[in-house]
PyMOL CGO cylinders between C-alpha atoms (Angstrom):
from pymol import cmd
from pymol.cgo import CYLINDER

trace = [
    CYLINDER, -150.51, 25.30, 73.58, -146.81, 25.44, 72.11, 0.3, 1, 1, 1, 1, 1, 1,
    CYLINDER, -146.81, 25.44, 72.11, -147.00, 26.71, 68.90, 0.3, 1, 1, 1, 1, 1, 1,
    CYLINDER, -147.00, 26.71, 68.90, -144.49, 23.96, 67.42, 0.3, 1, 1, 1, 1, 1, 1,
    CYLINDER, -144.49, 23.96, 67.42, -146.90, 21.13, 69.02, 0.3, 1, 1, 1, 1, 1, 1,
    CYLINDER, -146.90, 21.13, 69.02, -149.82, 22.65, 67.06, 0.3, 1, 1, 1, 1, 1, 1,
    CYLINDER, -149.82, 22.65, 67.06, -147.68, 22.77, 63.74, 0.3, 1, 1, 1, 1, 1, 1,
    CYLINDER, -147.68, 22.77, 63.74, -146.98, 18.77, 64.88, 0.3, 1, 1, 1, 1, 1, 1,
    CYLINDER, -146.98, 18.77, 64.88, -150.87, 17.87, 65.18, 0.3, 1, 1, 1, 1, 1, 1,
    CYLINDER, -150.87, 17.87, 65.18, -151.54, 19.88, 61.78, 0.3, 1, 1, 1, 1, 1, 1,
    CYLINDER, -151.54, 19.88, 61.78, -148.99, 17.99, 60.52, 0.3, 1, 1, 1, 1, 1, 1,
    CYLINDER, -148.99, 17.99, 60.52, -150.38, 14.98, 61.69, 0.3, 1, 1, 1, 1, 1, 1,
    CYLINDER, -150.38, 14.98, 61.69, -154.11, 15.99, 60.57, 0.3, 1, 1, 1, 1, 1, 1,
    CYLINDER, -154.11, 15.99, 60.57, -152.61, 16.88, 56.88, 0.3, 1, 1, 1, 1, 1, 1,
    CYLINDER, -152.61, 16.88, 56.88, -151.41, 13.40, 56.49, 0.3, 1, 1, 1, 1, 1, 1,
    CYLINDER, -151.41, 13.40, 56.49, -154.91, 12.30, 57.41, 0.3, 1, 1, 1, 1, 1, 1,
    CYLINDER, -154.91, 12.30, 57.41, -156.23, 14.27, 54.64, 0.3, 1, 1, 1, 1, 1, 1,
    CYLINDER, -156.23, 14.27, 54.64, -153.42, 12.99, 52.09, 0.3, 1, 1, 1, 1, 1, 1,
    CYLINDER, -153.42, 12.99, 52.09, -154.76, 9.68, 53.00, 0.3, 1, 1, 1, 1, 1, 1,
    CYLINDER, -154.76, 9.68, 53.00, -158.16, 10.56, 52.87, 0.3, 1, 1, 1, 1, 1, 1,
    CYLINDER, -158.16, 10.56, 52.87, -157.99, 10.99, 48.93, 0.3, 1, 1, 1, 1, 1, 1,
    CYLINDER, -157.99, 10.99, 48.93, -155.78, 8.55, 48.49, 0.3, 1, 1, 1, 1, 1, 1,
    CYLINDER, -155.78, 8.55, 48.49, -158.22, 6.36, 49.71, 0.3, 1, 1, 1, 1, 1, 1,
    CYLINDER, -158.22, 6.36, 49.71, -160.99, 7.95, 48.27, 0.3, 1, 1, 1, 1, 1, 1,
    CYLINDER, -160.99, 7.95, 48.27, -159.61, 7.51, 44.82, 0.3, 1, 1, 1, 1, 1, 1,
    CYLINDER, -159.61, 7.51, 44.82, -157.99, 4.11, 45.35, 0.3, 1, 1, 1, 1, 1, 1,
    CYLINDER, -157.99, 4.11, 45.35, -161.70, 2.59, 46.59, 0.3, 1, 1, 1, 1, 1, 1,
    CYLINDER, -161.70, 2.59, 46.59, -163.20, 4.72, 43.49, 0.3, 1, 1, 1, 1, 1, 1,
    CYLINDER, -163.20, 4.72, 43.49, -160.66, 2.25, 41.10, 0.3, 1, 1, 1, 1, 1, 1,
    CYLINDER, -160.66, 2.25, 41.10, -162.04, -0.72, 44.19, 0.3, 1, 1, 1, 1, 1, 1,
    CYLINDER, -162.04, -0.72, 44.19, -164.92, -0.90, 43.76, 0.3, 1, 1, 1, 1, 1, 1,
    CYLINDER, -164.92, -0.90, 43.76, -166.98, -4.05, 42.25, 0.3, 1, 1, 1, 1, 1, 1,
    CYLINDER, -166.98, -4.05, 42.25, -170.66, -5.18, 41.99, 0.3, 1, 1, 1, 1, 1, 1,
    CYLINDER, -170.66, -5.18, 41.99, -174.02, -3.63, 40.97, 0.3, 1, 1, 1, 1, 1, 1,
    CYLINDER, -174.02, -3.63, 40.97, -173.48, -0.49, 43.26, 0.3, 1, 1, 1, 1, 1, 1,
    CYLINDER, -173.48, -0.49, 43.26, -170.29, 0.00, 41.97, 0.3, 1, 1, 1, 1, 1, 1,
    CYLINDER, -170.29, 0.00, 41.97, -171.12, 3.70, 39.51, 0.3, 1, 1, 1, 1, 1, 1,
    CYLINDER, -171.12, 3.70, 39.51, -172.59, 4.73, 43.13, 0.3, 1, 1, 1, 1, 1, 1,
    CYLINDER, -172.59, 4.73, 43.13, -169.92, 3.97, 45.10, 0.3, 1, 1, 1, 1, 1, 1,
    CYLINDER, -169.92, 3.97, 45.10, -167.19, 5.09, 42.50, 0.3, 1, 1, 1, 1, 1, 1,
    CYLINDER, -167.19, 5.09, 42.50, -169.07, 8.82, 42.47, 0.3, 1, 1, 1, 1, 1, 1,
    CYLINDER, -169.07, 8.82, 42.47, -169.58, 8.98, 45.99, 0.3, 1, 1, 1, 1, 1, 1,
    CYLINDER, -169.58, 8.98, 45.99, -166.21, 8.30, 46.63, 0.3, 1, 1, 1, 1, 1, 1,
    CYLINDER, -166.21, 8.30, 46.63, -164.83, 10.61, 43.93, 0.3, 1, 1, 1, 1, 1, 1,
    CYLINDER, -164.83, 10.61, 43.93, -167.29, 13.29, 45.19, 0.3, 1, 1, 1, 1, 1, 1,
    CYLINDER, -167.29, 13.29, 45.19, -165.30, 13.18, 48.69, 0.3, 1, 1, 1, 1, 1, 1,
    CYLINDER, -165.30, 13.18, 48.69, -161.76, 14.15, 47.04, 0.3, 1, 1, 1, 1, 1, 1,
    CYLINDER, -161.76, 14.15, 47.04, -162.61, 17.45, 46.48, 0.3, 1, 1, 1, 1, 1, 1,
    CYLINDER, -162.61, 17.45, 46.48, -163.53, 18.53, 49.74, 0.3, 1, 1, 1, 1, 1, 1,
    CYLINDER, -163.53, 18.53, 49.74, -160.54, 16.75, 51.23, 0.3, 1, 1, 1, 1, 1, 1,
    CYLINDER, -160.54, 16.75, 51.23, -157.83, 18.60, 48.67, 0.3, 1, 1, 1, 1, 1, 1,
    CYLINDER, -157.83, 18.60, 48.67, -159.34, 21.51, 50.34, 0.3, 1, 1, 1, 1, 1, 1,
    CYLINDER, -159.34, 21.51, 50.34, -158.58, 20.86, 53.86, 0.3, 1, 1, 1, 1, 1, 1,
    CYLINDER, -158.58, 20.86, 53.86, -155.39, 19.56, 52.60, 0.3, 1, 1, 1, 1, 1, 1,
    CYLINDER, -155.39, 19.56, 52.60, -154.58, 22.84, 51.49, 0.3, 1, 1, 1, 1, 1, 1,
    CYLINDER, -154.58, 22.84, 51.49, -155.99, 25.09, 54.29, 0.3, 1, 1, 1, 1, 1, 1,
    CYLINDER, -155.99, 25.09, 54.29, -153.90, 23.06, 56.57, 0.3, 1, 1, 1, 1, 1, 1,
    CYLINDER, -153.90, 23.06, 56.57, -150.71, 22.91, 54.21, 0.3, 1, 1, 1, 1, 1, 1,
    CYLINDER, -150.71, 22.91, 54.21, -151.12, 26.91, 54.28, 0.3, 1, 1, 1, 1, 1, 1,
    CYLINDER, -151.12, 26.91, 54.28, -151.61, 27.50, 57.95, 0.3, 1, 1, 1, 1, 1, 1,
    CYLINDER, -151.61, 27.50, 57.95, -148.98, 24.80, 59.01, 0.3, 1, 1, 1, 1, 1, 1,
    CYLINDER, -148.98, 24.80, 59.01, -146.46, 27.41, 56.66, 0.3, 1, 1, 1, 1, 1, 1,
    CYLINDER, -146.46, 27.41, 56.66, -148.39, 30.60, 58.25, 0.3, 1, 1, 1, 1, 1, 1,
    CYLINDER, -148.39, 30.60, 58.25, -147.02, 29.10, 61.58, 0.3, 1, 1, 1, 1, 1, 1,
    CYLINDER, -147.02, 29.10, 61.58, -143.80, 28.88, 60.35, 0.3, 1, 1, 1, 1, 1, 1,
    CYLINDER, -143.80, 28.88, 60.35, -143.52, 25.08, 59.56, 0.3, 1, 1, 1, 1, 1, 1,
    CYLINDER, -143.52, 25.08, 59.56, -142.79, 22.91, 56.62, 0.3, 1, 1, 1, 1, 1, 1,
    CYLINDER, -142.79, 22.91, 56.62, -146.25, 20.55, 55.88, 0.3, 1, 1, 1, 1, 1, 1,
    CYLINDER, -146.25, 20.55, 55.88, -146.02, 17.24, 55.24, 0.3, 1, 1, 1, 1, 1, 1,
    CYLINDER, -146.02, 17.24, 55.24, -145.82, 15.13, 52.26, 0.3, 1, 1, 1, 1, 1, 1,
    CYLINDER, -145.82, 15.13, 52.26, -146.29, 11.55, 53.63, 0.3, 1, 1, 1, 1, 1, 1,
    CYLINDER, -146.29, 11.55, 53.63, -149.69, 10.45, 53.98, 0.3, 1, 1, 1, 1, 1, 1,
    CYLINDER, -149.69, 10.45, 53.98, -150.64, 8.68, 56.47, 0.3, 1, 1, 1, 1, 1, 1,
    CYLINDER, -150.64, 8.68, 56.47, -151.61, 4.90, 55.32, 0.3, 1, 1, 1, 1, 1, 1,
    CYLINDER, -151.61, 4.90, 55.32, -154.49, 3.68, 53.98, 0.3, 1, 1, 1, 1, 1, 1,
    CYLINDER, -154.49, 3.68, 53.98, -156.60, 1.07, 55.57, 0.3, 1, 1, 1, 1, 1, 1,
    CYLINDER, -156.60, 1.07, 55.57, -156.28, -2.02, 53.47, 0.3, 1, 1, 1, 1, 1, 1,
    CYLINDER, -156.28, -2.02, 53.47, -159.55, -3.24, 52.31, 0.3, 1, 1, 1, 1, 1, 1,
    CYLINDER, -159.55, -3.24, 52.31, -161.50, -6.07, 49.67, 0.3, 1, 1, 1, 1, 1, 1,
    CYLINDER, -161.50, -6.07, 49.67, -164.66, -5.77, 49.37, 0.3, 1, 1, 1, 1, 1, 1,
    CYLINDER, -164.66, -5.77, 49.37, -167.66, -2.88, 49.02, 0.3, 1, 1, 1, 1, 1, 1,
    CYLINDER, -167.66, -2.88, 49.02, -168.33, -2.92, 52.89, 0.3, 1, 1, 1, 1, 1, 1,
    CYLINDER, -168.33, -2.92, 52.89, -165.01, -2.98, 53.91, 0.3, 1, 1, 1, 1, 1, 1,
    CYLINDER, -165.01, -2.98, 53.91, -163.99, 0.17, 52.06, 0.3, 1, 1, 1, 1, 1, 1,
    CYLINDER, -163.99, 0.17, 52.06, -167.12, 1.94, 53.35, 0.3, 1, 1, 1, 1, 1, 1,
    CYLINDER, -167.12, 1.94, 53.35, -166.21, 0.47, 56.91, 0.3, 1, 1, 1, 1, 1, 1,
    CYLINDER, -166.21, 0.47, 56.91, -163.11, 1.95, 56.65, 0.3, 1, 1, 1, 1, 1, 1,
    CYLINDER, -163.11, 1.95, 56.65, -164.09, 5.23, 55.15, 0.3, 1, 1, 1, 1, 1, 1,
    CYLINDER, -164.09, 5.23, 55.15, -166.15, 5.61, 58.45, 0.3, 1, 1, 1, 1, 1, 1,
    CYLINDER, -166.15, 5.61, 58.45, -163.30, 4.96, 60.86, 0.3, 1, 1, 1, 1, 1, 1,
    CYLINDER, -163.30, 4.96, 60.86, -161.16, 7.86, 58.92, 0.3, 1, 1, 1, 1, 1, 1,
    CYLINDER, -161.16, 7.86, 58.92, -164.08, 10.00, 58.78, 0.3, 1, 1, 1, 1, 1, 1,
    CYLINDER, -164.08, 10.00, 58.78, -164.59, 9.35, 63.03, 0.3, 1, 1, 1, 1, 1, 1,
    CYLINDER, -164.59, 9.35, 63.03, -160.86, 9.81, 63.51, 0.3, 1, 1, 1, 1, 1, 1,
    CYLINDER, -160.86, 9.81, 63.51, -161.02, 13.17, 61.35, 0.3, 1, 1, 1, 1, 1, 1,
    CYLINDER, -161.02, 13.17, 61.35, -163.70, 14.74, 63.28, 0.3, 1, 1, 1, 1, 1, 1,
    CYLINDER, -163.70, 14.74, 63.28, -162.54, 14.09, 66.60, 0.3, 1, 1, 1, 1, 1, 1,
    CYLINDER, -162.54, 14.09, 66.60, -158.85, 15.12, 65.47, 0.3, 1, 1, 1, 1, 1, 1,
    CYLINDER, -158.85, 15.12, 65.47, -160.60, 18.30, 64.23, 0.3, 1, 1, 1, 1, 1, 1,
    CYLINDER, -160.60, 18.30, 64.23, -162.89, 18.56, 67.36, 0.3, 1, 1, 1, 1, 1, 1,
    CYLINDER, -162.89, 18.56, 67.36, -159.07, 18.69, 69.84, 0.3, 1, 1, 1, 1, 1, 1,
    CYLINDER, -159.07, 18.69, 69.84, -157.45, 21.09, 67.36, 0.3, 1, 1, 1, 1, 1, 1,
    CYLINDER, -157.45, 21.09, 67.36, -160.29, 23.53, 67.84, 0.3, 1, 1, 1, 1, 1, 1,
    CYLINDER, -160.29, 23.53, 67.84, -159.68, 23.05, 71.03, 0.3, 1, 1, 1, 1, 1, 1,
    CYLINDER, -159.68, 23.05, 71.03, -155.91, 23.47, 70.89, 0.3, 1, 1, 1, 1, 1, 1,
    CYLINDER, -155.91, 23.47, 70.89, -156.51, 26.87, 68.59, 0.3, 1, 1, 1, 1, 1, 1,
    CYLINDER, -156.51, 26.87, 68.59, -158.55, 28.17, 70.79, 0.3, 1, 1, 1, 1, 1, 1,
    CYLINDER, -158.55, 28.17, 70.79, -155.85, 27.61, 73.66, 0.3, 1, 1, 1, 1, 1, 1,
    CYLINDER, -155.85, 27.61, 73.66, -152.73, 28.77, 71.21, 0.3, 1, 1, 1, 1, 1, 1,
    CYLINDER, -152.73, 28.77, 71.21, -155.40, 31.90, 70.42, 0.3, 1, 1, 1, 1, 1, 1,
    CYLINDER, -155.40, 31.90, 70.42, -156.02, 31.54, 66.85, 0.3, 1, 1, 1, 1, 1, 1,
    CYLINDER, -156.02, 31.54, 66.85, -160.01, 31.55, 66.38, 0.3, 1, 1, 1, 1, 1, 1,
    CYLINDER, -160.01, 31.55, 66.38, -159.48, 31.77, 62.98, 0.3, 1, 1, 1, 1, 1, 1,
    CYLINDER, -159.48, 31.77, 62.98, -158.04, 28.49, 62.73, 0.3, 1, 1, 1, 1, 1, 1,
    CYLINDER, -158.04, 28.49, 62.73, -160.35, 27.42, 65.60, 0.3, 1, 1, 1, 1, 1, 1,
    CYLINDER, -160.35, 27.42, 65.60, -163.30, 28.46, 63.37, 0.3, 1, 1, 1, 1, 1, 1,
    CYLINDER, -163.30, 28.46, 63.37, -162.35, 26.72, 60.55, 0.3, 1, 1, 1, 1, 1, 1,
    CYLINDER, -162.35, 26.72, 60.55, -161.58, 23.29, 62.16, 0.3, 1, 1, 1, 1, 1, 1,
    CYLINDER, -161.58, 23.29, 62.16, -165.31, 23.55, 63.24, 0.3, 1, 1, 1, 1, 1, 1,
    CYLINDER, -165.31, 23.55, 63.24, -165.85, 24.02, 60.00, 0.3, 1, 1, 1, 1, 1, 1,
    CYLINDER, -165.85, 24.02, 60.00, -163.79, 21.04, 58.92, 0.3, 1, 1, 1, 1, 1, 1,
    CYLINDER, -163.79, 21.04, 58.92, -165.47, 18.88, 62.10, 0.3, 1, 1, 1, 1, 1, 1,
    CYLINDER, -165.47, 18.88, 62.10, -168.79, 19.67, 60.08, 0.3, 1, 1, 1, 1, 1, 1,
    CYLINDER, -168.79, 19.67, 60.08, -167.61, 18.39, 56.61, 0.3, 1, 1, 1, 1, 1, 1,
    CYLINDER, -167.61, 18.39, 56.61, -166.39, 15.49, 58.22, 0.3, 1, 1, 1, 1, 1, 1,
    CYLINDER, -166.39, 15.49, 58.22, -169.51, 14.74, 60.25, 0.3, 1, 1, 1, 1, 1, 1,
    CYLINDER, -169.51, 14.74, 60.25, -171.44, 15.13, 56.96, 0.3, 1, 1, 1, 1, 1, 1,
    CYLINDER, -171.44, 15.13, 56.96, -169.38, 12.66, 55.20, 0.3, 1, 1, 1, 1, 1, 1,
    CYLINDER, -169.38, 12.66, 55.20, -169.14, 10.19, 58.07, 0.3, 1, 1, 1, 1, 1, 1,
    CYLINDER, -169.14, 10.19, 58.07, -173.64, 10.39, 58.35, 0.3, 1, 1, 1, 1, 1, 1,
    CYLINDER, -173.64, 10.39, 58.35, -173.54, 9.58, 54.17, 0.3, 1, 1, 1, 1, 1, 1,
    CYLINDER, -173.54, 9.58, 54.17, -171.72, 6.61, 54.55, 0.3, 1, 1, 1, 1, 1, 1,
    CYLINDER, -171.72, 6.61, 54.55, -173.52, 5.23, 57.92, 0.3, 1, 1, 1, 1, 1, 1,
    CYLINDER, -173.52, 5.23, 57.92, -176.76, 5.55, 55.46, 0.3, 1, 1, 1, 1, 1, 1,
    CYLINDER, -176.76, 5.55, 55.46, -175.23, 3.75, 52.95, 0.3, 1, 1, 1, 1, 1, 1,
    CYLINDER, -175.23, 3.75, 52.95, -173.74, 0.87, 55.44, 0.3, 1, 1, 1, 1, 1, 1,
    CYLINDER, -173.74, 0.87, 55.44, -177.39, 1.31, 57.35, 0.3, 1, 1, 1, 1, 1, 1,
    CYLINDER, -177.39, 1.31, 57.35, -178.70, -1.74, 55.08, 0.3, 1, 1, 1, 1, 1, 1,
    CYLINDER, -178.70, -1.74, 55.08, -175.52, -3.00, 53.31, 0.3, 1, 1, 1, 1, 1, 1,
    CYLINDER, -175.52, -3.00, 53.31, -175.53, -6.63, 53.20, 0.3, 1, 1, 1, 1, 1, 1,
    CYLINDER, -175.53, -6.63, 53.20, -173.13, -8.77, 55.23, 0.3, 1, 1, 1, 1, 1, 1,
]
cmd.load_cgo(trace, "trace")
């Protein structure tokens, strides 16, 4: 692995995360109904964790001697409760197996530091992405 193609991907997974809680707080403000103090706290409760993997990857894209990015990537357009949850499971999908191949590509480069903590990032994903198929599980059409 060419260490300005990981910096790339990094780059690419950062503006993930920048539109992660973008998102996040954007479907917060979104959304409507009866559910809606549930929905506005579980989506503000995701925001943290995603300014943190904002940040480790920020740092380590600079530790490798790149400049991180600053353009997120864009934000799935949605309207109503179950399309915002529908598309905070695609991101959450994408994330994990975007963090699954950078382990991978860590591991080749030979950083199992950053390899460890993609893992790591895989398994806050995958927590978030099992939340919200609970919460779609009997959603109304």
């Amino acid at each position: 692995m060419d260490k300005q193609k990981l910096i790339d991907n990094l780059n690419e997974d950062l503006a993930n995360e920048l539109s992660a809680i973008i998102q996040y707080l954007t479907y917060a403000a979104k959304a409507n109904g009866p559910y809606r103090p549930q929905l506005k706290d579980f989506y503000m409760a995701e925001v943290p964790d995603e300014q943190l993997h904002a940040e480790y990857l920020s740092n380590k894209i600079v530790a490798l001697g790149g400049e991180p990015t600053t353009t997120p990537a864009p934000v799935k357009e949605a309207s109503t409760n179950r399309e915002m949850l529908q598309a905070v499971l695609e991101a959450e999908r994408k994330a994990m197996a975007g963090y699954t191949e950078r382990a991978k590509q860590a591991d080749e480069f030979g950083d199992k530091g950053l390899a460890v903590q993609l893992e790591d990032m895989v398994r806050d994903e995958s927590g978030h992405a099992e939340e919200t198929e609970r919460i779609l599980q009997d959603w109304p059409l």
